[in-house]
C-alpha positions in Angstrom: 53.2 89.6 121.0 53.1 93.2 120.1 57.5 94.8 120.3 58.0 97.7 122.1 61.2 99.8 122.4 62.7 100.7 126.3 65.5 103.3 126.4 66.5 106.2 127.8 67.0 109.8 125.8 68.4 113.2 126.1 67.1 115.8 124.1 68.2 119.7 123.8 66.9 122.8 122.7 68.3 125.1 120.5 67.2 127.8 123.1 68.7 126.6 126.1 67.4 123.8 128.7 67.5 119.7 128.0 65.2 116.9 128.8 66.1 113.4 130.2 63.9 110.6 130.2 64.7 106.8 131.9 63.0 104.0 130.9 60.9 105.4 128.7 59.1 102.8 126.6 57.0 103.7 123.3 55.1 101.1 121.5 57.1 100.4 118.1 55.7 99.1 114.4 58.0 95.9 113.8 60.7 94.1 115.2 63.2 97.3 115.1 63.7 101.4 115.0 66.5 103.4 114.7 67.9 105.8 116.8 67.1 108.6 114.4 63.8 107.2 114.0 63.0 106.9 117.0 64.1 110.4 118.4 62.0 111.6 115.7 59.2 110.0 117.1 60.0 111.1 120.9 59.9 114.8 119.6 57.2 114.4 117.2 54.7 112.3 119.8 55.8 114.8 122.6 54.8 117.8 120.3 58.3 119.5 121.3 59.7 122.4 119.4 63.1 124.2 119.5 64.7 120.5 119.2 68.4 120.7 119.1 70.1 117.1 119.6 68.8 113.6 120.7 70.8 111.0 121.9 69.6 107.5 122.5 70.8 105.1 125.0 70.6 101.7 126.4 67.3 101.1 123.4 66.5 97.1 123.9 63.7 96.2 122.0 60.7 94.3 124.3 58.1 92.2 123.3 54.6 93.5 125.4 51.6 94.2 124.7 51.0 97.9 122.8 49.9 100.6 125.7 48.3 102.5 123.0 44.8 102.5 122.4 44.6 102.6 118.8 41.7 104.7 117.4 
């Protein structure tokens, strides 16, 4: 079974304004990701610029099938 990685995140931007996200799940590599690595996924995946802090909570790693399609 393939791991993914359900948490919940709260990014800001350097020029004002956040974003919040619940239960957000993301299909992970391995068995683990950090926090940093993984907020530098979120803002990399979501194409977001301006990107001030992230902070990661309640991360519990899942085992599910990838969402993905993979190309």
């Amino acid at each position: 079974m393939h791991k993914r990685v359900k948490f919940d995140f709260h990014i800001s931007f350097t020029n004002g304004g956040h974003l919040n996200g619940e239960d957000f799940r993301l299909d992970i590599p391995g068995d683990d990701i950090s926090d940093r690595d993984l907020a530098d996924y979120i803002v990399a995946d979501m194409r977001l610029l301006m990107v001030g802090e992230v902070r990661i909570f309640n991360k519990e790693i899942i085992s599910e099938a990838h969402k993905r399609k993979t190309e």
